[in-house]
TIRO-2110 file (N, C-alpha, C; in Angstrom, 1 decimal):
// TIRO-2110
-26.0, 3.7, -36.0, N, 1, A
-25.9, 2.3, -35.8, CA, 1, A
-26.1, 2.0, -34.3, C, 1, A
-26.9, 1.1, -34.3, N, 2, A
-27.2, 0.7, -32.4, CA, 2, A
-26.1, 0.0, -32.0, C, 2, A
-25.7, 0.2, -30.6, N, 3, A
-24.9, -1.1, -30.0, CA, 3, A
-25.7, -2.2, -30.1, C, 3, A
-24.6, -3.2, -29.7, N, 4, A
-25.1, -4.6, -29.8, CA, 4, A
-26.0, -4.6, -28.5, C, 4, A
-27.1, -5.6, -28.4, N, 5, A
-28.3, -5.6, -27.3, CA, 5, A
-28.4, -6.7, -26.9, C, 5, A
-27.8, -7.4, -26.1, N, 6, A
-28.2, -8.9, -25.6, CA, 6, A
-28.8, -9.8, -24.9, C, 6, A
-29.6, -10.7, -25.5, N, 7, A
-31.3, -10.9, -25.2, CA, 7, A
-31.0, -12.5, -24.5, C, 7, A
-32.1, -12.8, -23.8, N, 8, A
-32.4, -14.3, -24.2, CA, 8, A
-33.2, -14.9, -24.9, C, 8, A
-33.1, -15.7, -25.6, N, 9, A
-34.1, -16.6, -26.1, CA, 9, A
-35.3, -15.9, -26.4, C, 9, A
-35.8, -16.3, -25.0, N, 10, A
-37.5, -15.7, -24.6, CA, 10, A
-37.1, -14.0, -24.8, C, 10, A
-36.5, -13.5, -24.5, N, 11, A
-36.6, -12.0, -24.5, CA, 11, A
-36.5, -11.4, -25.7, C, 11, A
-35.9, -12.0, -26.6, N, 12, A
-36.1, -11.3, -27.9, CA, 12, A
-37.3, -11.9, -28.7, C, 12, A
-37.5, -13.2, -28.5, N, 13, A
-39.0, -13.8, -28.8, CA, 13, A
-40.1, -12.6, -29.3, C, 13, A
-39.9, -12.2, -27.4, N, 14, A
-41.3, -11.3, -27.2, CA, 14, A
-40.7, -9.6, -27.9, C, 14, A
-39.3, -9.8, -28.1, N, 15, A
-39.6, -8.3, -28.7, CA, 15, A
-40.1, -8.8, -30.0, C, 15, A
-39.6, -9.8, -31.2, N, 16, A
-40.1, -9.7, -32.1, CA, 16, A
-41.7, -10.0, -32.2, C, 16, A
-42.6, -10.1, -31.0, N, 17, A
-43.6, -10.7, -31.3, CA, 17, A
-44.4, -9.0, -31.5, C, 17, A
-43.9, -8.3, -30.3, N, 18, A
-44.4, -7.2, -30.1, CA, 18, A
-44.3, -6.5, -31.4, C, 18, A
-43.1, -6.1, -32.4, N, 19, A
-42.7, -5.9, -33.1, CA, 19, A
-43.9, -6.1, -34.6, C, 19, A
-43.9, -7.3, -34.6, N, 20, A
-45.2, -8.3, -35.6, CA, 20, A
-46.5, -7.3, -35.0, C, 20, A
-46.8, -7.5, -33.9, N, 21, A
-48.2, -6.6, -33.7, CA, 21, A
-48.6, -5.6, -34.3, C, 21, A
-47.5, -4.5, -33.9, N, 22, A
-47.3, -3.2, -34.6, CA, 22, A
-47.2, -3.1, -35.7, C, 22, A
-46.6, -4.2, -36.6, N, 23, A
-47.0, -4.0, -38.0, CA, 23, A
-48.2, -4.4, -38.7, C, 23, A
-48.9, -5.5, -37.9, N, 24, A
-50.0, -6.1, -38.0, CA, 24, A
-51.1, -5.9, -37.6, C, 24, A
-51.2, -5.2, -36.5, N, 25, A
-52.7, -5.1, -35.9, CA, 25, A
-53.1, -3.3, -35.5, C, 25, A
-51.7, -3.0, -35.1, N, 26, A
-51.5, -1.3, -34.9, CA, 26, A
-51.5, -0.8, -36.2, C, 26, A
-50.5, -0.7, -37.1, N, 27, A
-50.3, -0.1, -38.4, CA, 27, A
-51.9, 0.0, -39.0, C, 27, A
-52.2, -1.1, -39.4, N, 28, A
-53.6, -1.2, -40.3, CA, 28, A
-54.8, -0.4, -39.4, C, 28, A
-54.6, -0.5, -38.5, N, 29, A
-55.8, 0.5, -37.2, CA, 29, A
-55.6, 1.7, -37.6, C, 29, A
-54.0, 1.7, -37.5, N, 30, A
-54.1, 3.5, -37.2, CA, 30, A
-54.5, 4.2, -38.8, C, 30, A
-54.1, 3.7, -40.0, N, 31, A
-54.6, 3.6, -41.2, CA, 31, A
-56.0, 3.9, -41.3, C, 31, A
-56.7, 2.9, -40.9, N, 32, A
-58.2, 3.1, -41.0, CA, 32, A
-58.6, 4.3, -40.1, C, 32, A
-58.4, 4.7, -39.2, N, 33, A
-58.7, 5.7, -38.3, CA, 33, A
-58.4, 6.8, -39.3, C, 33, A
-57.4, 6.8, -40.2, N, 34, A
-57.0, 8.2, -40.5, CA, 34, A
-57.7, 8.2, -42.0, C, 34, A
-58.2, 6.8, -42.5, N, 35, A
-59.0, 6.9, -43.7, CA, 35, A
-60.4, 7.1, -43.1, C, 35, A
-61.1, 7.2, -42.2, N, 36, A
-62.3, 7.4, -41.7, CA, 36, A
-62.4, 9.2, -41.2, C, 36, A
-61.1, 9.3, -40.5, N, 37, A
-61.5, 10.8, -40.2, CA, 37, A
-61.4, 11.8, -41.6, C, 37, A
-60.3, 11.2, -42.6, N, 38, A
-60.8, 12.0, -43.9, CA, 38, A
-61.6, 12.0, -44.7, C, 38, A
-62.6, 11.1, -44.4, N, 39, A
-63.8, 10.8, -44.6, CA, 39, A
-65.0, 11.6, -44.7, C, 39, A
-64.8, 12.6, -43.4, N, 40, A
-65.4, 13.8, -42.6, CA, 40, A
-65.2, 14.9, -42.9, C, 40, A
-64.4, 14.9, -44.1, N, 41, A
-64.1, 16.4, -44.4, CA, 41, A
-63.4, 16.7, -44.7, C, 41, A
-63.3, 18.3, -44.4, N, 42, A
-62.2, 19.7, -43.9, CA, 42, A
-61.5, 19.3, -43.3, C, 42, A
-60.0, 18.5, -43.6, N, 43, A
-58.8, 18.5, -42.8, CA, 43, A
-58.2, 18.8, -42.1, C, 43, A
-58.0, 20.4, -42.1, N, 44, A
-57.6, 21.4, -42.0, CA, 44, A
-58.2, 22.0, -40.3, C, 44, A
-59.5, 21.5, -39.9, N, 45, A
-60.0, 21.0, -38.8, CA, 45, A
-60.8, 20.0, -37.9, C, 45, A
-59.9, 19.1, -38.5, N, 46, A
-60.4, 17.6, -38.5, CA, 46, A
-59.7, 17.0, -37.3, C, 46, A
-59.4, 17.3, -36.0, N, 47, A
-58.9, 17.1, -34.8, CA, 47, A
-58.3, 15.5, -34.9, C, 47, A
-59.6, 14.4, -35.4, N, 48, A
-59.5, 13.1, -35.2, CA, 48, A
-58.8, 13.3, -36.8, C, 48, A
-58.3, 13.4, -37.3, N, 49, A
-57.3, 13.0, -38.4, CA, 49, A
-56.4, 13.3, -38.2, C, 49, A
-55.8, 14.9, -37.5, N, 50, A
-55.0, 14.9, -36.8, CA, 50, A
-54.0, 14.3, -35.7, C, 50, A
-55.1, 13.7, -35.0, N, 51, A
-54.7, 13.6, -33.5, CA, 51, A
-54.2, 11.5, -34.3, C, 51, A
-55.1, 11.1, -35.1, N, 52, A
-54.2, 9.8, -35.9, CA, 52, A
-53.3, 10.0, -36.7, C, 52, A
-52.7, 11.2, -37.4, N, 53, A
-51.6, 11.4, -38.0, CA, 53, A
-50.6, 11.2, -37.2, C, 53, A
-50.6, 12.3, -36.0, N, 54, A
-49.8, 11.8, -35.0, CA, 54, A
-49.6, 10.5, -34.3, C, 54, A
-50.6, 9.9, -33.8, N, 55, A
-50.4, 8.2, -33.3, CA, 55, A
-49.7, 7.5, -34.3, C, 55, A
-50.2, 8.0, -36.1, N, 56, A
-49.1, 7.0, -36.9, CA, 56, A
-47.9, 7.6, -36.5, C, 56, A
-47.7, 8.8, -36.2, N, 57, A
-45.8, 9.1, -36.3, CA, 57, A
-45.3, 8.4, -35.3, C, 57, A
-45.7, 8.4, -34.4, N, 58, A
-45.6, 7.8, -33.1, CA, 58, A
-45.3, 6.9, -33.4, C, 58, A
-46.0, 5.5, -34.0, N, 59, A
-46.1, 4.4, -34.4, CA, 59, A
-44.9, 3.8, -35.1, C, 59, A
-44.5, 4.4, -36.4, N, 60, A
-43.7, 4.6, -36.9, CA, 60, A
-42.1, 4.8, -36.6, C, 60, A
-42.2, 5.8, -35.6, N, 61, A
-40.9, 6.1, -35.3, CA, 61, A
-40.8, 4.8, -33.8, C, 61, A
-41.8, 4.1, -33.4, N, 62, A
-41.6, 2.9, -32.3, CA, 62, A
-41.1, 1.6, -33.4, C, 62, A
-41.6, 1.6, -34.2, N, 63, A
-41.3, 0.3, -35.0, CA, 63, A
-40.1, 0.6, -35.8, C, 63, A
-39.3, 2.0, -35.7, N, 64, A
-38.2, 1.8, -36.4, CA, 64, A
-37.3, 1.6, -35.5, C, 64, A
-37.7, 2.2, -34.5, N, 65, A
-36.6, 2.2, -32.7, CA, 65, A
-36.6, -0.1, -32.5, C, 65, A
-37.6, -0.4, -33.0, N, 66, A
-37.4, -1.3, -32.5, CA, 66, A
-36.7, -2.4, -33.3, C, 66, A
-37.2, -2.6, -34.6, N, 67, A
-36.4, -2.8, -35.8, CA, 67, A
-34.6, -2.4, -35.9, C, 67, A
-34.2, -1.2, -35.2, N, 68, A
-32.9, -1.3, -35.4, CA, 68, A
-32.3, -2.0, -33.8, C, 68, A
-33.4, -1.9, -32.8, N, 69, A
-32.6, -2.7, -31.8, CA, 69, A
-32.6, -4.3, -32.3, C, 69, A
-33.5, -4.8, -32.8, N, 70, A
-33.4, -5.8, -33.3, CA, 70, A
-32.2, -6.4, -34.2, C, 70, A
-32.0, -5.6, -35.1, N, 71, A
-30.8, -5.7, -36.4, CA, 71, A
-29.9, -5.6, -35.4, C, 71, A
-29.3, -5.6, -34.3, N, 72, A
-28.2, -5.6, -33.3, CA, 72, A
-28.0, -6.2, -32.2, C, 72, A
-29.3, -7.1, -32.3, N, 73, A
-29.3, -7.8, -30.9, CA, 73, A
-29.1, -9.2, -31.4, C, 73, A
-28.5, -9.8, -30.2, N, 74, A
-28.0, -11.7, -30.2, CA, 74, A
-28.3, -11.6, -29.2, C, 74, A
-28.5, -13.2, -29.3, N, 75, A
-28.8, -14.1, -28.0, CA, 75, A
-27.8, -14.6, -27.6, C, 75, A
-28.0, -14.7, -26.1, N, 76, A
-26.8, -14.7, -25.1, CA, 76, A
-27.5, -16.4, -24.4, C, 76, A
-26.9, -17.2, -24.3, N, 77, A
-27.2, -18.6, -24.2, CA, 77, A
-26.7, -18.9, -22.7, C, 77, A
-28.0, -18.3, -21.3, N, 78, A
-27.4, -18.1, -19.7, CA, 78, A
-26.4, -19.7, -19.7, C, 78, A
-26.3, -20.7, -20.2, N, 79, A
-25.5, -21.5, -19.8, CA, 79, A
-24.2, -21.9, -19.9, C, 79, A
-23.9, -20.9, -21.3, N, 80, A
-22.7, -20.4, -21.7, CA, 80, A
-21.7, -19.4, -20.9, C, 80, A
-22.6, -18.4, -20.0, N, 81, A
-22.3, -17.0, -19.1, CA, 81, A
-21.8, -17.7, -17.8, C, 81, A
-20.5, -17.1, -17.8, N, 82, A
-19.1, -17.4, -16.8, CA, 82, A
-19.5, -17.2, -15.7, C, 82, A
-19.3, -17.2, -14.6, N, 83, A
-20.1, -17.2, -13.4, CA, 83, A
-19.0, -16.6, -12.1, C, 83, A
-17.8, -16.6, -12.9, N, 84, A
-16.5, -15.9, -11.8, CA, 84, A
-16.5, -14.3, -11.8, C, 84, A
-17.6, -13.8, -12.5, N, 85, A
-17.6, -12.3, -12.8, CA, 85, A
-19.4, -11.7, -13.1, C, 85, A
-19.7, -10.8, -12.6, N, 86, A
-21.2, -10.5, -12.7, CA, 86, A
-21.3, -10.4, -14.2, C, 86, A
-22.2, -10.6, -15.4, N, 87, A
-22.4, -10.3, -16.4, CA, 87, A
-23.8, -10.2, -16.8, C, 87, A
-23.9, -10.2, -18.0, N, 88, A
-25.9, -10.2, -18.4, CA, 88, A
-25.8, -11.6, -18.5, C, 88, A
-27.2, -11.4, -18.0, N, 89, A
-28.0, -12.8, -17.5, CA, 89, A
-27.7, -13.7, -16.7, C, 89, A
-26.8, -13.1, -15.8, N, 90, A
-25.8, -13.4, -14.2, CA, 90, A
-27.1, -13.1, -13.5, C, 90, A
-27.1, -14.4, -12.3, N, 91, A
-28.0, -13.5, -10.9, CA, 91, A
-26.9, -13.5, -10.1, C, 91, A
-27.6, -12.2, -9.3, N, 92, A
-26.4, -12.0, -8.7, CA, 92, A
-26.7, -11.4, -6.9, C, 92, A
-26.6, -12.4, -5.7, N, 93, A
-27.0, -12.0, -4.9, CA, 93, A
-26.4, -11.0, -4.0, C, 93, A
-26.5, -10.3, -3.6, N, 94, A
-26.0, -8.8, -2.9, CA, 94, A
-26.5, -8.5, -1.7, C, 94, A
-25.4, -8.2, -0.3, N, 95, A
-26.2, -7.4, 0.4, CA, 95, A
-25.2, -6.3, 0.6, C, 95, A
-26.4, -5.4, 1.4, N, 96, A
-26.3, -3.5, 1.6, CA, 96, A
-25.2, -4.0, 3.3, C, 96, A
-24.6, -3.6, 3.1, N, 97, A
-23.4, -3.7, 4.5, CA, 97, A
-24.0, -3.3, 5.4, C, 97, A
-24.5, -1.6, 5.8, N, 98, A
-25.6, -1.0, 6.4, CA, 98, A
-26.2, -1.2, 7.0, C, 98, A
-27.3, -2.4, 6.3, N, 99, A
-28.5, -2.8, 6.9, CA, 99, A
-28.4, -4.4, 7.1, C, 99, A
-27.5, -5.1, 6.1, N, 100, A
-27.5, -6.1, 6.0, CA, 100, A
-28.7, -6.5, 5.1, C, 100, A
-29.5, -6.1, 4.8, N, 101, A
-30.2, -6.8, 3.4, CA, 101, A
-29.8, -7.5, 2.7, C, 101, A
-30.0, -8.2, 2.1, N, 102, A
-29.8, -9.5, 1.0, CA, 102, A
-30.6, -9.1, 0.0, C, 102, A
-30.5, -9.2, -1.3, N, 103, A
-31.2, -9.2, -2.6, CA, 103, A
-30.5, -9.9, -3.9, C, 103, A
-31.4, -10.2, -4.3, N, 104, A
-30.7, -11.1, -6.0, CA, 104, A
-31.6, -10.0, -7.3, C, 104, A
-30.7, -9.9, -7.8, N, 105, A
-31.1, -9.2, -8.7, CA, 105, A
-30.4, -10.3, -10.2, C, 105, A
-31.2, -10.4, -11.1, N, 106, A
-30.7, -10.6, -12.7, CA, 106, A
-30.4, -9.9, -13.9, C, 106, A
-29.1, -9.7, -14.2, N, 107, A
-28.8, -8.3, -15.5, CA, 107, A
-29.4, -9.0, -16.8, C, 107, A
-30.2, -8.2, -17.3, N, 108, A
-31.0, -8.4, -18.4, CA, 108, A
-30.5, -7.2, -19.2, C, 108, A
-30.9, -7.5, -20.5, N, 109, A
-31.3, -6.0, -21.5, CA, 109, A
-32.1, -5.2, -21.0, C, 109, A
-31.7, -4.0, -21.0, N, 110, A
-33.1, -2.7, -21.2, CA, 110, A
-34.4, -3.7, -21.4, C, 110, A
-34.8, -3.6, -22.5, N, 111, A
-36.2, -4.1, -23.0, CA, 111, A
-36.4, -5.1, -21.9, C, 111, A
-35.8, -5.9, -21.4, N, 112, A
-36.3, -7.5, -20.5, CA, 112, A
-36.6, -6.9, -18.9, C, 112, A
-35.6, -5.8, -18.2, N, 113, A
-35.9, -5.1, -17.2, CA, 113, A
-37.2, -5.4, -16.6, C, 113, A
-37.0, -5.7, -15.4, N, 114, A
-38.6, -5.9, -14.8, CA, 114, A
-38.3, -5.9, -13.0, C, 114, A
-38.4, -4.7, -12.8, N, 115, A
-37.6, -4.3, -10.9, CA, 115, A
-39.0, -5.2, -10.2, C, 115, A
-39.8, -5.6, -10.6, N, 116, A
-40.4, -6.7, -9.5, CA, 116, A
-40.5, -7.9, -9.8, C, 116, A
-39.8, -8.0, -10.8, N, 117, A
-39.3, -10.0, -10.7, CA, 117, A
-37.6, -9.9, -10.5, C, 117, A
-37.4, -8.5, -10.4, N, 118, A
-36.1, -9.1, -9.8, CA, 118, A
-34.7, -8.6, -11.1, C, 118, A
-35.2, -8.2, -12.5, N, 119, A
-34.3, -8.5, -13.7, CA, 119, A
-34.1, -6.6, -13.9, C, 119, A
-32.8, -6.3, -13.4, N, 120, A
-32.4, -5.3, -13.8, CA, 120, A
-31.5, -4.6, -15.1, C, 120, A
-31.6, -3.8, -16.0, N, 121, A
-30.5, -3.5, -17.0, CA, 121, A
-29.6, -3.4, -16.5, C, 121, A
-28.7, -3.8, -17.9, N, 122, A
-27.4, -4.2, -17.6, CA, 122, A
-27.4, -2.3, -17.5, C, 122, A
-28.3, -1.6, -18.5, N, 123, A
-27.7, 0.1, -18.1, CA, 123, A
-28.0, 0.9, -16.8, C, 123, A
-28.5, -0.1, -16.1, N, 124, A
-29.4, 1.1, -15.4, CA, 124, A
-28.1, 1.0, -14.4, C, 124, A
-27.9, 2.0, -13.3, N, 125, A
-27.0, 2.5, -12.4, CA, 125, A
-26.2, 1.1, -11.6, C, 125, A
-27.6, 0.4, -10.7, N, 126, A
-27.1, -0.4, -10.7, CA, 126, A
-26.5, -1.4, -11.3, C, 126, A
-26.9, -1.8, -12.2, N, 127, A
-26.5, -2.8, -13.3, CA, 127, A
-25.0, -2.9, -13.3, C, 127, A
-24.9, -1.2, -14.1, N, 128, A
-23.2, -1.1, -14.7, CA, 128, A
-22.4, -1.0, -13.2, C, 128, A
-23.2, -0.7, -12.0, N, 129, A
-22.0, -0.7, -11.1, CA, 129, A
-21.5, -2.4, -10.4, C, 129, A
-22.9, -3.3, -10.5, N, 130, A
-22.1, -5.1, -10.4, CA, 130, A
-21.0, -5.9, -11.8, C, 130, A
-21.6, -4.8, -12.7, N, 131, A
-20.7, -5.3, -14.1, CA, 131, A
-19.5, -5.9, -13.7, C, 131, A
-19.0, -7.1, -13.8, N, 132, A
-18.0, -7.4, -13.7, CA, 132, A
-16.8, -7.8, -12.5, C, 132, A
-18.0, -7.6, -11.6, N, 133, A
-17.5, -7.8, -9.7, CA, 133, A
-17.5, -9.2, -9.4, C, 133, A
-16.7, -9.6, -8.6, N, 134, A
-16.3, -11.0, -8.4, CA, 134, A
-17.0, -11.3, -6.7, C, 134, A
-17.3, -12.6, -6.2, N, 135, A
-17.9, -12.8, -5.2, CA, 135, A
-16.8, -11.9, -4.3, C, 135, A
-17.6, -11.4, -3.1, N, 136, A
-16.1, -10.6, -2.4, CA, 136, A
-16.2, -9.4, -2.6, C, 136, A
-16.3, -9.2, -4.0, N, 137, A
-16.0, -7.4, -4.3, CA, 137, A
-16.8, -6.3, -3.8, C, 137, A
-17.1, -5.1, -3.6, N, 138, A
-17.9, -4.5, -3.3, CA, 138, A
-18.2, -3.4, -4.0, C, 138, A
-19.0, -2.8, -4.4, N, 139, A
-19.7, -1.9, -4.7, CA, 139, A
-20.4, -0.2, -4.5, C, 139, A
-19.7, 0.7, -4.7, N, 140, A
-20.3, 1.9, -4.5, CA, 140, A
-21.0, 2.4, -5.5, C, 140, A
-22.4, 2.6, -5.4, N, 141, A
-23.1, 2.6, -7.0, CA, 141, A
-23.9, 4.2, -6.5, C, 141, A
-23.7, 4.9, -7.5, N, 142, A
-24.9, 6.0, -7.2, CA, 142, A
-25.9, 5.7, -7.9, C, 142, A
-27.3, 6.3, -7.3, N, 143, A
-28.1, 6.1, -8.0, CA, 143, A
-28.7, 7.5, -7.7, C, 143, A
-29.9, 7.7, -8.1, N, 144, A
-30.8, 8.6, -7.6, CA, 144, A
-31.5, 9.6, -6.4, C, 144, A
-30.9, 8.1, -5.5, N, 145, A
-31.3, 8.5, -4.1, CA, 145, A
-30.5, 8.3, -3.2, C, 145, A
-29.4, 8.6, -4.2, N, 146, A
-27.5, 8.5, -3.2, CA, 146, A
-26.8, 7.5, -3.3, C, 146, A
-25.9, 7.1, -2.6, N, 147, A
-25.0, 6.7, -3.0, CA, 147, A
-25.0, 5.3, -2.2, C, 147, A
-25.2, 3.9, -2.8, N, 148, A
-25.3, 2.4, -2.3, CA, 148, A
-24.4, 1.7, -2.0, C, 148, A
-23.9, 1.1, -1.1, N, 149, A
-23.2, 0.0, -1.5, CA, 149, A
-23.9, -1.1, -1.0, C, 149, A
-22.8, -2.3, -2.4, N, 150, A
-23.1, -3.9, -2.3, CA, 150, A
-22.0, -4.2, -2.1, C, 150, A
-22.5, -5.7, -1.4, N, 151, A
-21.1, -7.0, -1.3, CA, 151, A
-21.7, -7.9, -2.3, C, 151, A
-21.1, -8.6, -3.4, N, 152, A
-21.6, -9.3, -4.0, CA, 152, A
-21.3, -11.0, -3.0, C, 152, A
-22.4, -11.2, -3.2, N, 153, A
-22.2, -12.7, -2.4, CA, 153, A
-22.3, -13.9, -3.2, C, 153, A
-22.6, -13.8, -4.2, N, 154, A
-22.6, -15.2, -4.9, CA, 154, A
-23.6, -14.7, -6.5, C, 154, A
-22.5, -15.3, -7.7, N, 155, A
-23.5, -15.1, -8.7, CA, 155, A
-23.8, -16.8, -9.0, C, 155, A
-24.8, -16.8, -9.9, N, 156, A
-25.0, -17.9, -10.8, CA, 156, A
-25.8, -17.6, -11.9, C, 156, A
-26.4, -18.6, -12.8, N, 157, A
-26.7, -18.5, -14.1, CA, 157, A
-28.2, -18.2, -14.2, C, 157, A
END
């Protein structure tokens, strides 16, 4: 069973649209590829019926990964989301003490993630280390490339 996954609106939109593709435009492709390469023969060294058996497993096992994120995810309504505490679909602006940098980052789902518009998972290092931090609070977050801190300076919606 998946954890619960919490989207917006738009963000689960596009997973289920993605979702519809794969069953619709991907599935039937990879189908025909593997009814044409048996077409050709000898199976047994048929590279291109091979090499589409595999893209369908592939295929397959993507549309079921996505299908059960789906069966678990709600929509989270940003104007409902409390704003005294960092949460998903909080922006949340932060600077590095250090350097003094400033940055706004947005906790999104995994799937909505996008590090150059700014929309980080709620799982990624950073994410879980503003989870829940109030304007004021600060932050020691490891990540990859050592060890960060934030001041959270102000969230909103």
């Amino acid at each position: 069973m998946s954890a619960t996954a919490y989207y917006t609106e738009e963000g689960l939109k596009k997973l289920q649209d993605e979702l519809h593709k794969l069953k619709t435009v991907d599935r039937p492709h990879i189908s025909k590829q593997i009814a044409e390469a048996r077409d050709k023969g000898d199976l047994s060294e048929n590279a291109e019926y091979h090499a589409a058996k595999e893209d369908q497993g592939l295929l397959e096992a993507r549309i079921a990964k996505m299908e059960a994120v789906l069966s678990s995810a709600r929509i989270v309504d940003p104007d409902q989301v409390d704003t005294d505490k960092v949460y998903i679909h909080c922006t949340v602006k932060v600077r590095q003490p250090q350097s003094g940098a400033e940055r706004n980052f947005t906790l999104v789902a995994e799937t909505e993630a996008d590090i150059k518009t700014g929309k980080i998972s709620v799982t990624s290092p950073i994410g879980k280390g503003l989870l829940g931090k109030k304007v004021g609070e600060k932050a020691d977050i490891t990540t990859p490339a050592g060890t960060t801190h934030f001041e959270v300076l102000e969230i909103t919606r």
